[in-house]
C-alpha positions as CSV (number, residue, x, y, z in Angstrom):
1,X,-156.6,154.1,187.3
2,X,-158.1,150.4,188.3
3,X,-161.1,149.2,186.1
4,X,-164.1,146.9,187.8
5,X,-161.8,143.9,187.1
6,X,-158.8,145.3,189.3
7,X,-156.7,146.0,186.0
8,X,-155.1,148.8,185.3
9,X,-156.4,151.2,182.5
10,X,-153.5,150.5,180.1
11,X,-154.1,146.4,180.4
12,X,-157.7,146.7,180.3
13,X,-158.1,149.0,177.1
14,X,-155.7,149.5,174.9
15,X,-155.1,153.1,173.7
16,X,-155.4,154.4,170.2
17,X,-154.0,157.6,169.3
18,X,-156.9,160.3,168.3
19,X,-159.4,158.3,170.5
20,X,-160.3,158.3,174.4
21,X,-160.7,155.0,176.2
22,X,-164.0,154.6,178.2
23,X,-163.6,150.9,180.2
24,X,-166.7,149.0,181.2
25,X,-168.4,150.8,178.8
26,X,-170.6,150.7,175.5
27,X,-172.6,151.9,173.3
28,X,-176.0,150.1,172.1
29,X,-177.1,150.5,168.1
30,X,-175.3,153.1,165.5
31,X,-173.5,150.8,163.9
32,X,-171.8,151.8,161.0
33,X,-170.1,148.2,160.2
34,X,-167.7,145.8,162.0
35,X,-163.9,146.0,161.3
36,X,-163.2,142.9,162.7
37,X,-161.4,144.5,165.8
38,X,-160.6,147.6,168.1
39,X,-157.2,147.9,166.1
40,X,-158.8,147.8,162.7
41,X,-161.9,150.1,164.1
42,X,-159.5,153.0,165.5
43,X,-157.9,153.2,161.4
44,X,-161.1,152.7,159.6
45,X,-162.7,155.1,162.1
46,X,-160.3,158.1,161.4
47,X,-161.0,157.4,158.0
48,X,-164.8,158.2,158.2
49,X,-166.4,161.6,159.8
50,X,-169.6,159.5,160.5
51,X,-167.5,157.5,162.6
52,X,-168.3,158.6,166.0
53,X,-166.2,155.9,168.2
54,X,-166.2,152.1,168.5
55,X,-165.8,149.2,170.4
56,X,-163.7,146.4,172.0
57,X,-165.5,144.4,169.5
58,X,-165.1,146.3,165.9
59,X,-168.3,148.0,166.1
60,X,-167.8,151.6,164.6
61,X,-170.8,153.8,165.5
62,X,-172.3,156.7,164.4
63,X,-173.1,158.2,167.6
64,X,-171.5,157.7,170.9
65,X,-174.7,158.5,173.9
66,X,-176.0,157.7,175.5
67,X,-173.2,154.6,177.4
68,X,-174.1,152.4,179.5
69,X,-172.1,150.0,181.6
70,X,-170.8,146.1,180.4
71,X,-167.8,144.9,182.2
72,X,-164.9,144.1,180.4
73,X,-165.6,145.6,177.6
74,X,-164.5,149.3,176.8
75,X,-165.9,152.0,174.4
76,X,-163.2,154.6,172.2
77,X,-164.6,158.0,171.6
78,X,-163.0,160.0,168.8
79,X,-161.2,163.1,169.6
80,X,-162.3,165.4,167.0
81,X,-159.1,166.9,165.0
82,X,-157.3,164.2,165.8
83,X,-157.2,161.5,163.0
84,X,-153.0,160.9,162.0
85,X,-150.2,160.3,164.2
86,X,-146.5,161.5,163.4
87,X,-143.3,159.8,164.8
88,X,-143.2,162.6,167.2
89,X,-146.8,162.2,168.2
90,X,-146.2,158.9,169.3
91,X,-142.7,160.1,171.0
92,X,-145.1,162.5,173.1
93,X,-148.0,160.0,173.5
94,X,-145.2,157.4,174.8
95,X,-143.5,160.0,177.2
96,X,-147.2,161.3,178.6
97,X,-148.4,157.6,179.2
98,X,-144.9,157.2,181.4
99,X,-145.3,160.9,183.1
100,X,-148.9,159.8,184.3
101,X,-147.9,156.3,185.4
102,X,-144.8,157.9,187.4
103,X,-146.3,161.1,188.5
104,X,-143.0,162.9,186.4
105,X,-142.8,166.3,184.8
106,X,-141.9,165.0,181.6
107,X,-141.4,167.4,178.2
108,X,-140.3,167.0,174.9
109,X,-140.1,169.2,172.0
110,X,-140.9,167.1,168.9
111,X,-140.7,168.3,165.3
């Protein structure tokens, strides 16, 4: 998937486990606080149920609608449940980034 800049998905926004990445996209007001960066938001975020999603920018937000559009800039929702990663989550989260790249089958049984 290309974003409005020509870059690929991957390049333009970088992923965080428990979080899906919305490029050219955020979201106005909410703000909880600012962690300093997208990094630093994604673990302080897990941290706090209020924590709706965040920004490029550190923003953490309290509620994530409505988005609007601002190139180069991209917007992580939280997936709820999801808020630690295991060595095999990131063994499946590694293998399903290079299935959907590749268009291969690929499975793994982690524990």
């Amino acid at each position: 998937m290309t974003v409005s800049d020509g870059r690929e998905l991957d390049e333009a926004c970088p992923s965080f486990y428990g979080y899906i990445a919305l490029p050219d996209t955020d979201h106005d007001k909410d703000d909880l606080s600012n962690s300093g960066s997208a990094a630093a938001a994604a673990t302080d975020c897990a941290k706090l149920p209020a924590c709706l999603g965040f920004n490029a920018n550190g923003w953490m937000k309290s509620s994530v609608a409505p988005l609007r559009t601002v190139t180069s800039i991209c917007f992580y929702t939280k997936i709820p449940g999801a808020t630690t990663m295991t060595t095999g989550d990131r063994v499946k989260s590694a293998l399903a980034r290079v299935s959907s790249r590749n268009g291969a089958n690929l499975s793994v049984r982690c524990e």
